[in-house]
C-alpha positions as a printed Julia matrix, in Angstrom:
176×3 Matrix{Float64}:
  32.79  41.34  -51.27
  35.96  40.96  -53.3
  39.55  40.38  -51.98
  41.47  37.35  -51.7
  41.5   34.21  -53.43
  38.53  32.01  -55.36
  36.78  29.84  -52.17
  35.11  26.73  -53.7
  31.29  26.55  -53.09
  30.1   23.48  -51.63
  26.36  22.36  -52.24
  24.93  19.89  -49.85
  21.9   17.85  -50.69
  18.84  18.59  -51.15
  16.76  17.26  -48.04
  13.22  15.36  -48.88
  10.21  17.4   -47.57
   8.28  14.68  -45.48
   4.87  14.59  -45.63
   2.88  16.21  -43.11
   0.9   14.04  -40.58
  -1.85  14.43  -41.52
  -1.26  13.08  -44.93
   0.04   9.38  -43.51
  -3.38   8.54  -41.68
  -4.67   5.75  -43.73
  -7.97   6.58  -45.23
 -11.3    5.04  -43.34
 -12.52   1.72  -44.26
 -15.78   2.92  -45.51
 -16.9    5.08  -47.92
 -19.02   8.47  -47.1
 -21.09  10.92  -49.4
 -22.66  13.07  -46.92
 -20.84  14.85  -44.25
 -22.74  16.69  -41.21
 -20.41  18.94  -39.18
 -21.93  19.08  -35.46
 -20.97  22.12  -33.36
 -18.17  22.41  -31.8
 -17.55  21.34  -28.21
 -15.35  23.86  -26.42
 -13.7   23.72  -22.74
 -15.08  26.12  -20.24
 -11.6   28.63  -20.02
 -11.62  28.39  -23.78
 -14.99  29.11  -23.98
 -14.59  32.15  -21.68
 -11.83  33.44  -23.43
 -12.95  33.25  -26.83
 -16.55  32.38  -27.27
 -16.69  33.06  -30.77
 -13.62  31.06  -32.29
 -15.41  27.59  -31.9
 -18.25  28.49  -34.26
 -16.19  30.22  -36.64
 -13.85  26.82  -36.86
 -16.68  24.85  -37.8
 -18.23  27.23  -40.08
 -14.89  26.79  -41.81
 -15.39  23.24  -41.84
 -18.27  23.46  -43.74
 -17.55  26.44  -46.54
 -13.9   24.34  -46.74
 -15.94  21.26  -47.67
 -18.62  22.46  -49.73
 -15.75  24.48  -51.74
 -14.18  21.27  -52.58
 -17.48  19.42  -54.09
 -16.16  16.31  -52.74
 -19.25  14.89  -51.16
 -22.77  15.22  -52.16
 -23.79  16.78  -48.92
 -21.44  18.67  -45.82
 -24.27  20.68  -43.43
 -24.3   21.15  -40.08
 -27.11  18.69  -37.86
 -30.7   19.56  -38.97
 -33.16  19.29  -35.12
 -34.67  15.77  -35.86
 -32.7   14.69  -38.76
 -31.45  11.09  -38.5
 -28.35  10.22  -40.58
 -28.01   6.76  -41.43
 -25.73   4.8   -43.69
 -23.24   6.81  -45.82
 -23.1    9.65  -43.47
 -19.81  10.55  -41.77
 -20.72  12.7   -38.34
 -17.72  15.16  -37.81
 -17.95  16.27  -33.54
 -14.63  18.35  -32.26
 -13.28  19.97  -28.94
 -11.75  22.35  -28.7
  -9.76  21.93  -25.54
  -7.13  24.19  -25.4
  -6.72  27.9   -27.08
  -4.54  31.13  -27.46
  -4.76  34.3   -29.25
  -2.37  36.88  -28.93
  -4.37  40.11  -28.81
  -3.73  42.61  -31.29
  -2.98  45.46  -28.83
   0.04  42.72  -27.32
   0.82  41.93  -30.8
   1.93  45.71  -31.11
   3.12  46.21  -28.67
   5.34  43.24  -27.69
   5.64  41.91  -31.71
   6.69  38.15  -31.1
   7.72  38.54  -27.88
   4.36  38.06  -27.2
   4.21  34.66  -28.03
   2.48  32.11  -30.54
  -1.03  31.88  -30.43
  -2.96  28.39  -30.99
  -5.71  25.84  -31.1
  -5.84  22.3   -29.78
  -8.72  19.84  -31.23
  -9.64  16.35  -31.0
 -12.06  15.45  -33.87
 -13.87  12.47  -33.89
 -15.84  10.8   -36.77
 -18.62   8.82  -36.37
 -20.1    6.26  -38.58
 -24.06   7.8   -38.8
 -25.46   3.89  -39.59
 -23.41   2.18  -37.23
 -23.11   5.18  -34.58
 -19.37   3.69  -34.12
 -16.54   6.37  -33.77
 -13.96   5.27  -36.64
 -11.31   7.99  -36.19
 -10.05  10.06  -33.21
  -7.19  12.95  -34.36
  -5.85  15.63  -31.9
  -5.06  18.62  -34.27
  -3.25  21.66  -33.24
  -2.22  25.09  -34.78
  -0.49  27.78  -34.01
   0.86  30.76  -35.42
   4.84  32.0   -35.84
   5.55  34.51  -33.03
   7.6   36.35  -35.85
   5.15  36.36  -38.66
   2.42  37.17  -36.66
   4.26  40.45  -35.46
   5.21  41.17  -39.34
   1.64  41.24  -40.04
   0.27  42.52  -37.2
  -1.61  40.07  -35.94
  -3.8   39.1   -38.77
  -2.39  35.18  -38.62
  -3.34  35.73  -35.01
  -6.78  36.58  -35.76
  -7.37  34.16  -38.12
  -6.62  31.09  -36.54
  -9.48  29.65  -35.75
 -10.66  29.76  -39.72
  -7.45  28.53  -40.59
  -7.95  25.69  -38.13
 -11.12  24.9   -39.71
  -9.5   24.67  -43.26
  -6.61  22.79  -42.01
  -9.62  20.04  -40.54
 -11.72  20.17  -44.04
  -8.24  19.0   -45.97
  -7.87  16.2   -42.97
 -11.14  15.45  -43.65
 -10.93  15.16  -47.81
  -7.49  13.36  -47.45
  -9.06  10.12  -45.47
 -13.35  10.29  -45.94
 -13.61   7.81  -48.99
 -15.96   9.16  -51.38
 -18.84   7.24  -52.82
């Protein structure tokens, strides 16, 4: 709005967008070309509360993987298979989770709070069956963005979570 004198704009500098954690792990020491996603380990309250969300992370794993084409196998274990050298085994917990319901989402919007997902996802070297990486990973959802879209980032956590471990996953696995 007009009315007084010019005002000089200032312009600060542009700040550097770090990387995100993820992204600074160094890669592992050996390379991998088959992947085999085992099911998810979840802790009992979690597992009470949302029996479903486990399964549908590590299905998202696995479609995130195979989407990429990175590796010339990602399945889940086979009963009786044994995995030997150049397979990476992927095993996670789940060990602590929260989704907002949609009926609080409605009716409290983000004053309901964020909802989200705490891993730990090991690898382990199939020939050696030596765990090479350990990573807590965690999620979780903007209380005010969830309520804008009425829960739907709620609801898809857990398949975001899975995506968000597939990129982990293709950023350090060396390929063969």
């Amino acid at each position: 709005a007009g009315g007084g004198g010019a005002q000089k704009a200032e312009t600060q500098p542009q700040a550097q967008t770090a990387a995100p954690p993820e992204a600074v792990d160094p890669p592992l020491a050996k390379t991998y070309n088959s992947i085999v996603v085992y099911d998810f380990e979840v802790a009992p309250q979690v597992k009470q509360d949302y029996p479903d969300a486990a399964r549908e992370c590590q299905v998202n794993v696995i479609t995130a993987l195979q989407m990429r084409n990175a590796f010339s196998s990602v399945t889940p274990p086979r009963p009786g298979a044994v995995y030997g050298e150049g397979a990476l085994l992927v095993k996670a917990t789940v060990t602590d989770m929260r989704m907002v319901s949609t009926a609080a989402r409605i009716w409290g919007g983000a004053f309901a709070g964020s909802s989200y997902m705490n891993l730990v996802v090991r690898f382990v070297d199939a020939g050696s069956n030596k765990e090479v990486r350990k990573k807590e990973m965690s999620s979780a959802t903007n209380a005010w963005a969830a309520a804008w879209t009425s829960g739907s980032t709620d609801r898809s956590l857990p398949a975001d979570m899975g995506k968000i471990i597939a990129e982990y996953i293709v950023s350090v696995v060396p390929k063969k």
